[in-house]
N, C-alpha and C positions, 0 to 999 in steps of 0.2 A: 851822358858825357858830352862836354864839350868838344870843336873840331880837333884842338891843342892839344886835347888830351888822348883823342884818340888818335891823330897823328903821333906824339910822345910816345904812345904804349906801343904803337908798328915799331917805331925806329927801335923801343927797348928789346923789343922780339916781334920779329917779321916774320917768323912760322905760322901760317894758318893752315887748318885742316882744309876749309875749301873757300874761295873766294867767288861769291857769286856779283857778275855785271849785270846790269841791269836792275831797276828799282822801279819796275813794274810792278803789275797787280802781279805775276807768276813770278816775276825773281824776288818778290816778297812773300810767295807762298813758299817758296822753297827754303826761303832766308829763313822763315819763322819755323820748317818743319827741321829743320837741321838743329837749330839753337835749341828744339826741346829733347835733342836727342843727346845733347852735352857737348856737340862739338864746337870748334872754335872757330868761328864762321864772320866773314867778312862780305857785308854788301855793299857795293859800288857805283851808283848814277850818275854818267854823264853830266845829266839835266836836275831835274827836281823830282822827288818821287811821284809815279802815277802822272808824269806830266805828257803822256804819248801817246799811243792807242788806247791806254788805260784808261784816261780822260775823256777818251770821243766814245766813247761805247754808246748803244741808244736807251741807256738806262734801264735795258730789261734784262731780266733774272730767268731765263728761260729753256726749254727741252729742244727748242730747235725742231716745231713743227713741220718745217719744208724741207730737212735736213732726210724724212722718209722718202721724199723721192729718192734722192741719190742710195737710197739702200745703207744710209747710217745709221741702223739701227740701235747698235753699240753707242753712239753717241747719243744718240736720244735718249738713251736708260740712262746713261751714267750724269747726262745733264739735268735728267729731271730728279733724281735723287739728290745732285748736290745743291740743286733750285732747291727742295724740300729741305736740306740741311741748314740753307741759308738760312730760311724762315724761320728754322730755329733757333740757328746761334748768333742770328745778327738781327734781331724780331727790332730793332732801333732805325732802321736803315732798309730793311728787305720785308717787302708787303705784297700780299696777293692782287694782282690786275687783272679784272674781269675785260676778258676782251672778247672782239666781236667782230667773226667776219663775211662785209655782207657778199652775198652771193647773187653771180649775172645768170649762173646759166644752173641745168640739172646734170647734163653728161658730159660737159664739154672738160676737156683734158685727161679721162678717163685715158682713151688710147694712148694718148701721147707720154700722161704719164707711168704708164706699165713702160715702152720702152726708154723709156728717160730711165723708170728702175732699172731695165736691164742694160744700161749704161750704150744702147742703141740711136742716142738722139740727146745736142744738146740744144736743142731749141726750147723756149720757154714758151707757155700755152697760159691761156685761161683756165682755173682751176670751178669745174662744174659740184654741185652739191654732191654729189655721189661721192667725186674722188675728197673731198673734204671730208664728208663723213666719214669714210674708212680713217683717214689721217686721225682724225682725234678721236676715234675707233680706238685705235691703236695705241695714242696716248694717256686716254684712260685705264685700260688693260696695261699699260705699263705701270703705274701708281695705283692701282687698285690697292694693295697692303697694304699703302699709306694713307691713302686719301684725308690729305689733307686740307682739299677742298673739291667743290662739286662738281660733278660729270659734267661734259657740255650739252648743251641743248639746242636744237634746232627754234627760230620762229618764223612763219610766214610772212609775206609780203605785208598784210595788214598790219600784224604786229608788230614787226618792226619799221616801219615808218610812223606807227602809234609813239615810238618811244625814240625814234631817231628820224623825226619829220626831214629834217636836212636831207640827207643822205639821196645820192642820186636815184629818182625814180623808177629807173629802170630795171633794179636787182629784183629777183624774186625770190628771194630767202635772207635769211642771217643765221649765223651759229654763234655761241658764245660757250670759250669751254676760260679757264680758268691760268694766267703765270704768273709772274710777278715781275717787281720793277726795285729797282735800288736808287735811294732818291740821294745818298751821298755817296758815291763810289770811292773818293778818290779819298773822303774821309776814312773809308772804313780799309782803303789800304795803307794810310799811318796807323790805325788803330793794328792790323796785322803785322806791322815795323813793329810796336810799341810793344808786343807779346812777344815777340820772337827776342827782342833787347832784353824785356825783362827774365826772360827764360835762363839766361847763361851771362855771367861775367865775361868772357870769349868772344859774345858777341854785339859786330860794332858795325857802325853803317855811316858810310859819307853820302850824299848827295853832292851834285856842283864834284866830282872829281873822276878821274878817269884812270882804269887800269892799264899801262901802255908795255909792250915787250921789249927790252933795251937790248943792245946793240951782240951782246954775250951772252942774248938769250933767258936771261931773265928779265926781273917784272917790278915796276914802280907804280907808285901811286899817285898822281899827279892832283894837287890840290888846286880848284881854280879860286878859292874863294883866295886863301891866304897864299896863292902862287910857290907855294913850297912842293918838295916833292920825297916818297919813302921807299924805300926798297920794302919787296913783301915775298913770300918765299912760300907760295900755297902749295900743297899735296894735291889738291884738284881744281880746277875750274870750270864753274858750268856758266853758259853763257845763254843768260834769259833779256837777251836784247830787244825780240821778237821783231819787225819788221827790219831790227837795223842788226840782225845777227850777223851775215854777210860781211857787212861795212867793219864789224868787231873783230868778225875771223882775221883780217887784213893787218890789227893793230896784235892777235897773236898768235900766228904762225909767221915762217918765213915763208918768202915768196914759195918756195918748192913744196914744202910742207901744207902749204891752204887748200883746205878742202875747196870741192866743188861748188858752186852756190845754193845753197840752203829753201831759200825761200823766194816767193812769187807775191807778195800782196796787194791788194787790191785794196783801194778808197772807199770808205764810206763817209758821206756830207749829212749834215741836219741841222736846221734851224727852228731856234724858237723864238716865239710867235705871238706875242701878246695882243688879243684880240678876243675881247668878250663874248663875242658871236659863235666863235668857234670855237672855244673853252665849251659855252654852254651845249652846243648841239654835240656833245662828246656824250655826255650822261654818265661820267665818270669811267666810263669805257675806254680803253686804247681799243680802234678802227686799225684793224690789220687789213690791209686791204691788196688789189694788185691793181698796178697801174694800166694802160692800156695794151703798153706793152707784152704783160706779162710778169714785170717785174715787180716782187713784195715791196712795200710799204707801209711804214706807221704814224701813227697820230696816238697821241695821250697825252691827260694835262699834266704838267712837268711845274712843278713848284709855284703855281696860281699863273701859269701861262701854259704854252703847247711846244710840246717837241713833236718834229714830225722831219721824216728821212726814210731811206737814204739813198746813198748812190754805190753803184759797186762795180768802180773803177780800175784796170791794172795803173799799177804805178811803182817808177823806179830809183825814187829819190822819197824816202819815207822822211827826212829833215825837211823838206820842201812843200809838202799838201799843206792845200789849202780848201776851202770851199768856194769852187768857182764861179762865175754868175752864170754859166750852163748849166751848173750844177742845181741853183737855186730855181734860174725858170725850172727844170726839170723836176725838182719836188715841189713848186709852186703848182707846175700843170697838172701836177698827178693829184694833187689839193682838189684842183677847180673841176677836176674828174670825178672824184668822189664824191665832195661837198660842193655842187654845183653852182651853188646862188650865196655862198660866203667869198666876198670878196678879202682878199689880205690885200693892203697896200703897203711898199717897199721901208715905208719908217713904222710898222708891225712888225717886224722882222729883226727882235732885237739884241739877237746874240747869233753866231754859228761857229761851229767846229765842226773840225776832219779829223780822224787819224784812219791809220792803216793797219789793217788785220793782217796778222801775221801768218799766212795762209804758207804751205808750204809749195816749193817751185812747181810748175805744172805750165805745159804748155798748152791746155785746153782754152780751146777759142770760147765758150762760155763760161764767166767767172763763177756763176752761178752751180757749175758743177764740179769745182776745185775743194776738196776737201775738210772739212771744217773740225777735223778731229787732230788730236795731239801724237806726238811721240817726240823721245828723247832720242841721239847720238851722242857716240863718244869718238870722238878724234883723238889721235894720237901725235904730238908732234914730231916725233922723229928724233929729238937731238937730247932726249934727257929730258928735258921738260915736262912739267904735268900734264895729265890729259884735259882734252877740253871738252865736257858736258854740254852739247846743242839741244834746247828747248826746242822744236819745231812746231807751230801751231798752237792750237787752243784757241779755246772763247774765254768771257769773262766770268762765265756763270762756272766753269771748270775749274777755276786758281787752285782752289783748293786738293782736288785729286789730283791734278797736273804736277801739281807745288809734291805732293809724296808720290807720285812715279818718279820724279826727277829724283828726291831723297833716297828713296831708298835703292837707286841705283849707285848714286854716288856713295852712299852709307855701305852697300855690295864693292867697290871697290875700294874703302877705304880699311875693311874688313869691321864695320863695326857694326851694332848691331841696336834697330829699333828700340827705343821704350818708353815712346808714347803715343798716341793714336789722336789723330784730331779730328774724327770724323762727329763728338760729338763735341768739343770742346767749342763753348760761346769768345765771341769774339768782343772784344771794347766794351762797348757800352752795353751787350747785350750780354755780359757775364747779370747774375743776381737780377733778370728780367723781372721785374714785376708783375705777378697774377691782376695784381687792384692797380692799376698806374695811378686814379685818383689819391686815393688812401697815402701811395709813396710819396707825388706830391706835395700833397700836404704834408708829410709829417718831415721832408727835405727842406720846405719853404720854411719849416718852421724853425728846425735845426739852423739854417743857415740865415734866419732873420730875413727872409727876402719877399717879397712878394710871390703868390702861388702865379701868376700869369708871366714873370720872368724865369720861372722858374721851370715853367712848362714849355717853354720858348728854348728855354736850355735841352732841357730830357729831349723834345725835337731834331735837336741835332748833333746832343753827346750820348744818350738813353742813358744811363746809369751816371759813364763817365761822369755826367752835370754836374753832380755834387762834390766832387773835386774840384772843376772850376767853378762851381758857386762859392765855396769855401774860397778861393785865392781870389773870386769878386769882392765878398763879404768883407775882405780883410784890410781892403784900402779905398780909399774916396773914386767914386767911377761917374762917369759920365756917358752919354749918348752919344751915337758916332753922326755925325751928319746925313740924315734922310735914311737911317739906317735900324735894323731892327737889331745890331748888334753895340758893343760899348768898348769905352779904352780900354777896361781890366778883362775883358773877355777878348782880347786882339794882344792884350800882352803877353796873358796865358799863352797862347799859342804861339805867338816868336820865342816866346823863353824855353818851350816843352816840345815842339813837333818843328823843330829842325828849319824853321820859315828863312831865308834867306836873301828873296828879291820880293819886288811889291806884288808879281806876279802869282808866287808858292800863297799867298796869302790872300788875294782876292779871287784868285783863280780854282784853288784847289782846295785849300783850307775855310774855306768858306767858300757861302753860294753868291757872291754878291754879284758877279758879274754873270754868271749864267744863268740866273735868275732874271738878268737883264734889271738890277736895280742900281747898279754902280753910274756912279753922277761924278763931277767934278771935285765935288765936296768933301765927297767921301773917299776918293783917292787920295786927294790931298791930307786929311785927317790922317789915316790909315800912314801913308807916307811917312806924316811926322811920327807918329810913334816907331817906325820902322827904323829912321834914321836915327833918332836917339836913345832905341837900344843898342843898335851897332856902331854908334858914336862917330854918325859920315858924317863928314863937311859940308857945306853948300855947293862945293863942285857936285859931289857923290850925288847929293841927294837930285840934281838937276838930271844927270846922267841917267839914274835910275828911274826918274820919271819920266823922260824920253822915250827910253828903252821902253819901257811899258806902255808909255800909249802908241809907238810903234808895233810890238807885239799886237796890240789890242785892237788894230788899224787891220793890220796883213792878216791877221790871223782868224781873227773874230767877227770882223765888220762892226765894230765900234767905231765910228770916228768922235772927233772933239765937238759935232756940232750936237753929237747925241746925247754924248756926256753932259756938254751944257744943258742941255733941255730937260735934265734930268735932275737938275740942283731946285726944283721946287719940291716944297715941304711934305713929308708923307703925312699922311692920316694922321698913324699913329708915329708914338718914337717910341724905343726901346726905353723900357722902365726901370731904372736902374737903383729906384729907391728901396729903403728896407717897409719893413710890414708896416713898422711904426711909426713909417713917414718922417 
């Protein structure tokens, strides 16, 4: 549905069952677990979807190894099952990462870590072989039923500098036990949009607009795109804002009515890295590592370049992080700690993000023992008004069980009752996964007239989906986007189907182009144009919005324009957009 139309359908009738804020990965898990339960469910984003913490995640899919210190044991199970579930119902996006982490010492942080468990000390230590072994002791015996991949394994000093010569010479061990990584995140939360829409006629979703409390205590829908505005009349509210839940309560209680403040989150920074040296001494590995400090750290190679992060910051303006140049010496130096003799120089460095975990309030002077587990509240506002559902916490690897705690408590006060279960249901492009991914290929490329190497290029980054938008490629004259492995009819698709709004929903989240660190001048500009001439701006608009963007892309990112330019020479390859038959 268009925004017209589903503005039109509020003003026809403003009764929703539950209105959820936020268009995160968790206020779309919940968006989606409600919609298949038949209710009539409205989700609401400020910003763009996934465009928050959801986006700065450090791409792993994971049980939260260090999360056994603090005695989260419950956490660790229920993340490493829903990591195993991912693997299964999003096998497009969600893939096993052998990682590996080398080791300085044999006993060292034993002590400190028993009372670190018993919540007796929050000083961060050196983790010694011993106290790692038990960890992923532990982790294994958690997934044993499943084992859907391999135990970890200790190697010695010899063998692992046989196979990780970099690697600082001082460790005397390495362990490698087995998580996983998710290489489109932000894809695979429009793909969880797109199921939760298709589920219910009821259910509709704005991006770019805001739910605000009027003056007699009800509630509008403030549109920013088309600056209009709708009264809406929800039975409940849950509020999946996650770092910026606080700032939300604000806009729906009254002053007397607002809860206490919710949450405490802390920053995490990472950059990536394009640097062939240290791509290669990875060996396909993420290098979990601890800084000198004490503090975790990762490396892994992230879409034919290196992510590596993070920092773990308080902070009290989650609209405002950014990744600071403290930030960056400081996982620069924990780099030149582990990988001692790879130098990275400062234009290596070609993308970074920050967001804020949404950790719940806590006054504990280490961030590192603030809680990393979920629960939901229900506030009450006082005056008649519906209640308001608080998300507190969670990771990324969690949406999914978080997204139905939060359901099915709202579904408990709505009096209605479950009847569908998503714990096996595949998501987007990993509905109808292929056993033979060749064999589908092929017989897609054939269906669709296309080349099998564009069409593998597709499956890469829609899995199944592909063949929908191959078909809407297939059906009109396409071309290559400049310096880009994507095309015009593959960038229309997606402003016309996944909600794309500014240049940013569309280079930033909807594709890898910029964190990938391939975005050039060229290809903004392409991209631009077609962006503008589906939404039929002016040359004011369209000046505006490229502004806006390469300032986003300045402050936010560390692009500037001298990078972009140096980016406008020709790739290798370009994106092949001819049929079989040439």
């Amino acid at each position: 549905m268009k925004r017209e139309e589903i503005l039109d359908g509020l003003r026809q009738s403003p009764k929703v069952d539950v209105c959820v804020i936020g268009g995160g990965i968790n206020g779309i898990s919940v968006f989606r677990e409600l919609a298949l339960q038949g209710l009539n469910v409205l989700l609401v984003e400020k910003h763009d979807y996934c465009s928050g913490a959801s986006s700065a995640l450090s791409r792993m899919v994971h049980g939260g190894l260090r999360y056994l210190e603090n005695g989260e044991f419950k956490l660790v199970q229920e993340s490493l099952v829903e990591r195993d579930r991912l693997l299964r119902n999003a096998p497009h996006y969600v893939a096993p990462l052998p990682t590996t982490v080398p080791v300085f010492d044999i006993f060292s942080g034993l002590g400190n870590g028993i009372v670190r468990f018993l919540g007796l000390s929050r000083r961060p230590s050196r983790r010694g072989a011993v106290a790692i072994k038990a960890g992923l002791s532990i982790y294994d015996f958690l997934t044993r039923k499943r084992a859907l991949m391999p135990r970890h394994q200790f190697r010695g000093r010899r063998t692992t500098l046989q196979k990780w010569p970099a690697l600082h010479p001082g460790i005397k061990s390495s362990a490698t036990y087995f998580d996983a990584w998710v290489s489109h995140p932000e894809r695979l939360g429009i793909e969880l949009l797109q199921d939760g829409l298709a589920a219910k006629a009821g259910a509709v979703a704005l991006n770019y607009a805001e739910l605000r409390r009027t003056e007699n205590g009800r509630y509008r829908i403030e549109d920013q795109i088309g600056g209009t505005s709708v009264a809406v009349e929800p039975a409940l509210i849950v509020n999946a804002t996650g770092g910026w839940i606080d700032i939300a309560n604000e806009t729906l209680f009254s002053p007397e009515a607002r809860p206490a403040p919710l949450m405490g989150g802390t920053k995490g920074s990472h950059l990536i890295i394009d640097n062939a040296e240290l791509r290669d001494a990875l060996a396909d590995h993420m290098i979990y590592y601890e800084n000198e400090d004490g503090r975790i750290c990762i490396l892994f190679p992230y879409l034919g370049k290196v992510l590596v992060g993070s920092t773990d910051i308080r902070v009290d303006d989650p609209g405002t992080v950014r990744c600071e140049a403290d930030e960056r010496d400081y996982i620069l130096q924990s780099l030149a700690f582990v990988l001692p003799d790879i130098v990275i120089r400062q234009d290596e460095i070609v993308f970074q993000f920050s967001g804020v975990r949404p950790l719940p309030a806590s006054t504990d002077s280490f961030t590192g023992r603030i809680p990393r587990d979920h629960f939901c509240t229900v506030v009450e506002p006082g005056d008649g008004g519906p209640p308001v559902l608080c998300m507190i916490g969670g990771k990324w690897t969690t949406f999914r069980s978080f997204g139905e705690l939060a359901a099915d408590m709202a579904l408990e006060r709505l009096g209605r009752q479950r009847r569908v279960a998503t714990t096996d249901r595949p998501i987007g492009g990993g509905r109808a996964f292929p056993a033979n991914v060749p064999a589908w290929l092929a017989h897609a490329a054939t269906a669709k007239n296309m080349s099998g190497e564009r069409m593998a290029e597709l499956f890469g980054r829609y899995g199944t989906d592909a063949e929908a938008i191959a078909g809407f490629i297939a059906a009109g004259p396409d071309a290559p986007l400049p310096h880009a492995g994507y095309s015009v009819r593959e960038l229309q698709f997606l402003i016309r189907h996944e909600a794309a709004e500014h240049l940013d929903d569309l280079l930033l989240r909807r594709t890898t182009l910029a964190v990938s660190g391939e975005l050039s001048f060229d290809m903004m500009d392409a991209v631009l144009e077609l962006l503008a001439q589906e939404k039929h701006w002016s040359p004011a608009q369209r000046a505006t919005e490229r502004t806006r963007f390469l300032t986003l892309l300045n402050e936010r990112h560390g692009v500037d324009e001298d990078m972009l330019s140096a980016r406008n020479e020709p790739r290798s390859t370009e994106c092949d957009t001819t049929a079989k038959s040439g």
